[in-house]
C-alpha positions as CSV (number, residue, x, y, z in Angstrom):
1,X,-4.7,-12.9,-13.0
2,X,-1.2,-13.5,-14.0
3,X,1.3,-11.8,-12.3
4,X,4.3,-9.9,-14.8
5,X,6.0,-7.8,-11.9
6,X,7.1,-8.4,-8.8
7,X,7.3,-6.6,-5.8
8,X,9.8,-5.1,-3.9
9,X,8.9,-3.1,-0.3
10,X,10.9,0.2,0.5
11,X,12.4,0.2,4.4
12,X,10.2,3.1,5.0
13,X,6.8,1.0,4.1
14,X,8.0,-1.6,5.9
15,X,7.7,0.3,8.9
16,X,4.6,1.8,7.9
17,X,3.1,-1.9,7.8
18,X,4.6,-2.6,11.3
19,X,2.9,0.5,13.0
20,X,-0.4,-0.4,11.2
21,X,0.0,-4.0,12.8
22,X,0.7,-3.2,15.9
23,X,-2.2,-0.9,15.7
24,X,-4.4,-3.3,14.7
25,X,-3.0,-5.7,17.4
26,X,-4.0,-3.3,20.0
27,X,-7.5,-1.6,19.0
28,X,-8.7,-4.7,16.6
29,X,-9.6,-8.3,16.7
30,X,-8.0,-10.7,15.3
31,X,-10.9,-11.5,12.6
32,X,-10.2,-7.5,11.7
33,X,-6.5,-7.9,11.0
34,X,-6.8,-10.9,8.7
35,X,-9.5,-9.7,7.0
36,X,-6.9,-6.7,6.7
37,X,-4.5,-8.7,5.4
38,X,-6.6,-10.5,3.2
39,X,-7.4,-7.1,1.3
40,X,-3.6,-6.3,1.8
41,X,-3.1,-9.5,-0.3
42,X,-5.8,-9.1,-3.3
43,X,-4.5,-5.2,-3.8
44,X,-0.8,-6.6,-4.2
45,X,-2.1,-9.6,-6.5
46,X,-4.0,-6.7,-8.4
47,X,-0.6,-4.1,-8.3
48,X,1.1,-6.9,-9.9
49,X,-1.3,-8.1,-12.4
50,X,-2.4,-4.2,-13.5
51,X,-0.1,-1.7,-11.8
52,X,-1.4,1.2,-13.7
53,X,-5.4,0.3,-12.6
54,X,-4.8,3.1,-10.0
55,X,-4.1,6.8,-10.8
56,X,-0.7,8.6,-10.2
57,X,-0.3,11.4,-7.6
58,X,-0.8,14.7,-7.8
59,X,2.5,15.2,-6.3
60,X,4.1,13.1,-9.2
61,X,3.1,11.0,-12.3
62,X,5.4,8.4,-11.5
63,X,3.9,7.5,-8.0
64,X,0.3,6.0,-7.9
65,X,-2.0,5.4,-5.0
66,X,-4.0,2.7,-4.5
67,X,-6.6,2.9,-1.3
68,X,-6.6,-0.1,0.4
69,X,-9.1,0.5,3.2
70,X,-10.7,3.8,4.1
71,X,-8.0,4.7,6.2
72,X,-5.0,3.4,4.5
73,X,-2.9,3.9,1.2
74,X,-0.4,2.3,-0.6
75,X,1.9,4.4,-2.8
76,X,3.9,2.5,-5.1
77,X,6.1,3.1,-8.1
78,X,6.5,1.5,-11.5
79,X,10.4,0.8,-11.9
80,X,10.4,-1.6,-15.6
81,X,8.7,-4.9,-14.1
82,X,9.0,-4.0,-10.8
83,X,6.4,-2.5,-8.2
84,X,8.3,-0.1,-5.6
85,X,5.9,0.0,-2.4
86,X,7.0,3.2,-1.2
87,X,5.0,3.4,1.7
88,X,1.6,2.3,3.5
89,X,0.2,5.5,4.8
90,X,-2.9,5.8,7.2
91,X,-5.2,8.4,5.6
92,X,-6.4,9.9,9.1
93,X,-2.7,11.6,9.6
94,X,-2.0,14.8,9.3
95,X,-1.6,15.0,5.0
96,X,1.0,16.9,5.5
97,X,3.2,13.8,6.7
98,X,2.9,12.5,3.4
99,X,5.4,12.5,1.4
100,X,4.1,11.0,-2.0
């Protein structure tokens, strides 16, 4: 897949990817985090070859999810040939915490 935007990460999901590390650092082994970031790296490759594969929000058309894992989302917005990853959200908080 050739890639036509690029990627720029919001402070917030930043953070969000820190907590989910250091969760995974404590509860996980280390075969689970790579194979985490392994699927972290083939959902960017695919935001960044097709960003509109995933469906927008309810909350706004502009903002699109893409499930990574079970328990975790990436929302991300379309800003001309740029992908805005707004944040990394773990689906088993409190939906109400989510902002997107």
């Amino acid at each position: 897949m050739e890639s036509i935007y690029k990627i720029v990460w919001t402070k917030e999901a930043n953070v969000n990817l820190d907590q989910i590390i250091s969760y995974l650092e404590k509860e996980w082994t280390v075969k689970e985090i790579k194979n985490f970031f392994v699927k972290l790296e083939k959902a960017i490759t695919l935001l960044t070859a097709r960003p509109l594969l995933f469906r927008a929000t309810n909350k706004s058309k502009q903002i699109h999810r893409c499930v990574l894992t079970r328990q975790v989302s990436i929302y991300y917005k379309i800003v001309n040939e740029t992908i805005v990853i707004l944040s990394i959200f773990d689906n088993r908080q409190n939906p109400s915490k989510q902002k997107h």
